[in-house]
C-alpha positions as CSV (number, residue, x, y, z in Angstrom):
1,X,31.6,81.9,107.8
2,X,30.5,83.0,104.3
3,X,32.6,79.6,103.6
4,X,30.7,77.5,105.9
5,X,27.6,78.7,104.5
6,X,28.5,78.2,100.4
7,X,29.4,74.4,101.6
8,X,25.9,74.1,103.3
9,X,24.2,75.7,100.4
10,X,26.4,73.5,97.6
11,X,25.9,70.1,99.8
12,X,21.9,70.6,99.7
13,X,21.5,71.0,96.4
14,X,24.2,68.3,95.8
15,X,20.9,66.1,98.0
16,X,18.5,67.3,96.0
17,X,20.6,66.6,92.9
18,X,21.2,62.7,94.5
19,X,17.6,62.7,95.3
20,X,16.3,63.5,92.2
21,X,18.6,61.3,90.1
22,X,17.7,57.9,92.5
23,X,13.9,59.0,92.1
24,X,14.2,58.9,88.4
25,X,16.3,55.5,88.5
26,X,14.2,53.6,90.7
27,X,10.9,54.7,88.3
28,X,11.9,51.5,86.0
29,X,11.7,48.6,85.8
30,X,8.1,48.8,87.3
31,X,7.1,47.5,90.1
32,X,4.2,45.8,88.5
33,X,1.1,44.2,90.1
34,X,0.3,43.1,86.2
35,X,-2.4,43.6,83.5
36,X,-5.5,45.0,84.9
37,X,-8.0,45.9,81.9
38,X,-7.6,46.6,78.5
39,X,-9.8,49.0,76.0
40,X,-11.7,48.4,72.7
41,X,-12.4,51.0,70.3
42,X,-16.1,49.7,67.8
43,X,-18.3,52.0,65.6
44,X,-21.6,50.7,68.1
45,X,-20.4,50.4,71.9
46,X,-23.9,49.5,72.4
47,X,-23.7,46.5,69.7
48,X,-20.3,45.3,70.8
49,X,-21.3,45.5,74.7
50,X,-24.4,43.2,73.6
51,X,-21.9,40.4,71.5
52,X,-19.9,40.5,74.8
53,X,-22.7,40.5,77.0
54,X,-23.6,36.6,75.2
55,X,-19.8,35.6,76.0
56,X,-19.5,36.5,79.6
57,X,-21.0,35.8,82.5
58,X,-20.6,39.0,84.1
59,X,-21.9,42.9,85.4
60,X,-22.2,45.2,82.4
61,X,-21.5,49.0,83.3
62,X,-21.4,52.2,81.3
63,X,-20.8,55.9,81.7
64,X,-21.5,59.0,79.9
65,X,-18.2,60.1,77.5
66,X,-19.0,63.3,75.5
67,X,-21.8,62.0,73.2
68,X,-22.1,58.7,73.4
69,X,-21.8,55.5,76.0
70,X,-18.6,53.9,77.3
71,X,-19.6,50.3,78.0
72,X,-17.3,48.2,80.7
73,X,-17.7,44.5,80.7
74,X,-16.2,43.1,84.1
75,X,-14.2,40.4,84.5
76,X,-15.1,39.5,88.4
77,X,-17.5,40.4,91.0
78,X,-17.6,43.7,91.7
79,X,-16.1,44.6,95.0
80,X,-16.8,47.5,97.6
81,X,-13.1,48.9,96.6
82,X,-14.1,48.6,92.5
83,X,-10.8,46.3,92.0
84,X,-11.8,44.5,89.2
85,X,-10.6,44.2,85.6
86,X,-12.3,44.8,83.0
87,X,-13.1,45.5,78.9
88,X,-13.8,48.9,77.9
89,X,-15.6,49.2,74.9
90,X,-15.6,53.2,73.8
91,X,-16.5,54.5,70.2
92,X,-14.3,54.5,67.3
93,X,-15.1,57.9,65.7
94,X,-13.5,58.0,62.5
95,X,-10.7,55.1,63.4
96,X,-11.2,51.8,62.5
97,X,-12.3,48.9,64.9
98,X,-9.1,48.1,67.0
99,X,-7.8,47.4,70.8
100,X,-7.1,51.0,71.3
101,X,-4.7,49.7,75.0
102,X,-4.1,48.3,77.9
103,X,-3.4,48.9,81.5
104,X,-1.0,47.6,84.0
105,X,-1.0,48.1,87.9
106,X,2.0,49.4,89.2
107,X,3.1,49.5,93.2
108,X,4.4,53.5,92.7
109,X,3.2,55.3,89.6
110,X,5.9,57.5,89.2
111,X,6.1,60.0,86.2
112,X,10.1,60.6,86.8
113,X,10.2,57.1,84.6
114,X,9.4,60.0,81.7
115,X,13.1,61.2,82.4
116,X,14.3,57.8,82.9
117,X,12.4,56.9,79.4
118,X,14.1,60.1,77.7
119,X,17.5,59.8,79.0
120,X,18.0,56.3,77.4
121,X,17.2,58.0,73.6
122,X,13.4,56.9,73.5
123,X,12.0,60.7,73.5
124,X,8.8,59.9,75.0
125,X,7.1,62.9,77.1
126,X,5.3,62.2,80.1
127,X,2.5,60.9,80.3
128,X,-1.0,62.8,80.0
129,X,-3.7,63.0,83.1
130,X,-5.1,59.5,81.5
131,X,-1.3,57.8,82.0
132,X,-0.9,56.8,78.5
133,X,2.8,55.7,77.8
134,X,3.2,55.1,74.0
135,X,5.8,52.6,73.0
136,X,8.8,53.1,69.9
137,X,5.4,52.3,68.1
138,X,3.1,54.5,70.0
139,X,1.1,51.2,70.9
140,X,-0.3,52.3,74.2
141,X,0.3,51.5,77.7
142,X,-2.0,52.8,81.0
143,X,-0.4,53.1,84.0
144,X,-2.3,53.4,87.2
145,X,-1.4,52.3,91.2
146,X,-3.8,51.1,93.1
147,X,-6.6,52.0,94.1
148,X,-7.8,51.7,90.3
149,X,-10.3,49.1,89.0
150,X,-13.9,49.9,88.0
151,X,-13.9,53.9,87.8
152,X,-17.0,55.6,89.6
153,X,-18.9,57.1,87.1
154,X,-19.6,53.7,85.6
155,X,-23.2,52.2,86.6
156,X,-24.7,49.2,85.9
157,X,-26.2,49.6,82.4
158,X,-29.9,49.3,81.6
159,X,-28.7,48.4,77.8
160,X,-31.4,45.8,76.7
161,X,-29.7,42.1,75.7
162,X,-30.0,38.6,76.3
163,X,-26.8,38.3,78.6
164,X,-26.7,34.6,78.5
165,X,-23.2,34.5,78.7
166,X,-21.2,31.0,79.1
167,X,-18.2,31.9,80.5
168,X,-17.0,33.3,84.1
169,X,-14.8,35.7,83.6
170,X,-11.4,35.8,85.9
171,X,-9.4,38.4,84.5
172,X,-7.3,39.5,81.7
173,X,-4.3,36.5,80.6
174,X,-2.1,38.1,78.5
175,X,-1.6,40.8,75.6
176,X,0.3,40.1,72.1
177,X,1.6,43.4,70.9
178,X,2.9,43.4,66.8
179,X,5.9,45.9,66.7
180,X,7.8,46.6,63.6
181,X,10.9,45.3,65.3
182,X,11.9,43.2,67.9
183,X,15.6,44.5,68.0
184,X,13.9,48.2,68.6
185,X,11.2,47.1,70.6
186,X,13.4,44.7,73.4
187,X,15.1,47.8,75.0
188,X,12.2,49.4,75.7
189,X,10.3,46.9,77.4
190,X,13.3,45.1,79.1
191,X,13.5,48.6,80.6
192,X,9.7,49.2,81.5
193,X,9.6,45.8,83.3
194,X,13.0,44.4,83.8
195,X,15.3,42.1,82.1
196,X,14.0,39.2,85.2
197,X,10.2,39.4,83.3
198,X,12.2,38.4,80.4
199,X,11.8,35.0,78.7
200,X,13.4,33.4,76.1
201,X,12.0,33.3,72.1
202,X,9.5,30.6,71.9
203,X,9.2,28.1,69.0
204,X,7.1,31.5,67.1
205,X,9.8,33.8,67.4
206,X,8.0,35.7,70.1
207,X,9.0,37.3,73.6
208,X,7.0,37.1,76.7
209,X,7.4,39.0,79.6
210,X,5.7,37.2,82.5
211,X,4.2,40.3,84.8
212,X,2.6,39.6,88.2
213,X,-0.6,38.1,88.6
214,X,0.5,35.0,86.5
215,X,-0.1,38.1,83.7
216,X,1.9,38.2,80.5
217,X,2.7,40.6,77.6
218,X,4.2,39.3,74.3
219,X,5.6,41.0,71.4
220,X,5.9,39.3,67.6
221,X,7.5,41.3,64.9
222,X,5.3,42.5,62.6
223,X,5.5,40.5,59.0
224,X,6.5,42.7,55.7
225,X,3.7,45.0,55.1
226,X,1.8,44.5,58.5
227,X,1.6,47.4,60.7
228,X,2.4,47.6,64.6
229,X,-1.1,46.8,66.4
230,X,-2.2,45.5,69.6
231,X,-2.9,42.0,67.7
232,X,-5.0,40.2,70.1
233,X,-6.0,39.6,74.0
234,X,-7.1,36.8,76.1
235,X,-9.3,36.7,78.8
236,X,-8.6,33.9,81.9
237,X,-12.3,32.1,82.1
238,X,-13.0,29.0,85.0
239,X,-13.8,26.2,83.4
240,X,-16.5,25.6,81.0
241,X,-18.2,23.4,78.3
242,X,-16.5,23.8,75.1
243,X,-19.1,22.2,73.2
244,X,-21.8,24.9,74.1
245,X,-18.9,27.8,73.7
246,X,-18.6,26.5,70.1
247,X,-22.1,26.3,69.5
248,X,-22.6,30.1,70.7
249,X,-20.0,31.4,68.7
250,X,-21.6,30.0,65.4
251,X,-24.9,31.8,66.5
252,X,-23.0,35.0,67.0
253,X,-21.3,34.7,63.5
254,X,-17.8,35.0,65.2
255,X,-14.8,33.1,63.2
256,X,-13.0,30.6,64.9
257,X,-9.4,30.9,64.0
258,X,-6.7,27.9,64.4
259,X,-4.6,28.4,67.3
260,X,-2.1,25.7,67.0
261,X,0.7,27.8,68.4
262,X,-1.5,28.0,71.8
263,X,-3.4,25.0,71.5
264,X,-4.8,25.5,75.4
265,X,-7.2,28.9,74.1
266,X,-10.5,29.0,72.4
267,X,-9.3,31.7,69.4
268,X,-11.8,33.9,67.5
269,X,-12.9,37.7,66.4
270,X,-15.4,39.4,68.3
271,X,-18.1,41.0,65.9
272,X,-15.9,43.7,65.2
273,X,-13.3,41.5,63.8
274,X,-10.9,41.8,67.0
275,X,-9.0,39.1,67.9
276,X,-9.3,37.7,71.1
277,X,-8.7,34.6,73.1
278,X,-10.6,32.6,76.5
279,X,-8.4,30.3,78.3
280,X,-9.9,28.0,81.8
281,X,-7.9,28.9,84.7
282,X,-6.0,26.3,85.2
């Protein structure tokens, strides 16, 4: 009997053991439902929600974070269910202007992918209550499953500006991430989205991963003396006049910059001197 018993006993936790171990193997590759919204860190939220406010065609929000105003530019409608992507635009502190992350949608959030993340040498802990998962390069990735979008302490804002904005926001198109090394870098992601998301160098030497959502997230090795950064966003627009676009960016003092390797974007730096891109839905 005592046998029978010991066999039980060793044959559960033998389950729980086969259990655990499929739990933390099935956390990666992600089961993405691609990028969501990304997050902008500016000395004056309230200046940089205004410059965006003249860009887009769309709800402003804000909500109360410690001492100061988190502004939330939306990029759609805002639904009953709050699924919507959007730009966060928080204060900088002491840090310098930057895009501080951004956030992909993922069927299961499941935190055994720290394990998963650990056991294949990248040391990463798990993530916070935010779901921050910092890469080889501690560039940030949020993690959330639906239901996400719009969180509920934003309102629509009362901040005073023009909001003539030309362009209809759609959502976010893709994320270019600067790491100091592609050979580093390649595990990491081919495991955090799959080896399938994968696509081949283009003619720049970069790597997409193409995410649902017809979403993607590229990664370009940093030149000598740059340093990792998320380098710039785009935002999917409908179509608009480009004539008018150009004519607004000169009164806002943005910088048009050449974007020959993506000739179908409209490239420029926001008044904070991030880098972003607007591409028509196509």
């Amino acid at each position: 009997m005592k046998h029978a018993v010991l066999a039980t006993v060793m044959a559960a936790a033998i389950g729980v053991w086969v259990v655990a171990e499929g739990a933390a193997s099935k956390a990666l590759p992600l089961d993405n439902l691609g990028l969501e919204h990304l997050d902008i860190i500016v000395p004056d939220p309230a200046a940089s929600a205004r410059f965006y406010s003249r860009l887009f065609k769309s709800a402003l929000h804000q909500q109360p974070v410690r001492d100061a105003l988190r502004y939330f530019v939306l990029l759609g409608d805002l639904p009953a269910d709050r699924q919507v992507g959007y730009i966060a635009i928080g204060a900088a502190g002491q840090r310098q202007p930057a895009i501080g992350h951004y956030c992909v949608l993922a069927t299961v959030y499941d935190r055994a992918m720290a394990s998963a993340l650990q056991d294949a040498g990248f040391g990463i802990a798990g993530a916070g209550p935010t779901g921050m998962w910092p890469d080889p390069d501690r560039l940030e990735l949020q993690l959330f499953q639906p239901p996400a979008g719009l969180v509920t302490a934003a309102v629509p804002s009362p901040l005073q500006t023009e909001r003539d904005g030309l362009l209809a926001p759609r959502g976010v198109d893709h994320m270019l991430l600067r790491v100091s090394s592609l050979e580093k870098s390649l595990p990491y992601y081919r495991m955090v989205y799959g080896t399938a998301a994968e696509r081949p160098r283009d003619a720049n030497g970069r790597v997409w991963f193409h995410l649902a959502r017809n979403t993607r997230l590229g990664l370009e090795e940093a030149a000598p003396g740059q340093a990792p950064t998320i380098a710039h966003y785009a935002i999917t627009v409908a179509t608009f006049d480009r004539s008018a676009f150009d004519a607004r960016l000169r009164e806002l003092k943005a910088r048009v910059l050449l974007s020959a390797d993506e000739p179908d974007v409209v490239r420029f730096t926001d008044d904070n001197g991030i880098i972003l891109e607007v591409k028509a839905a196509s």
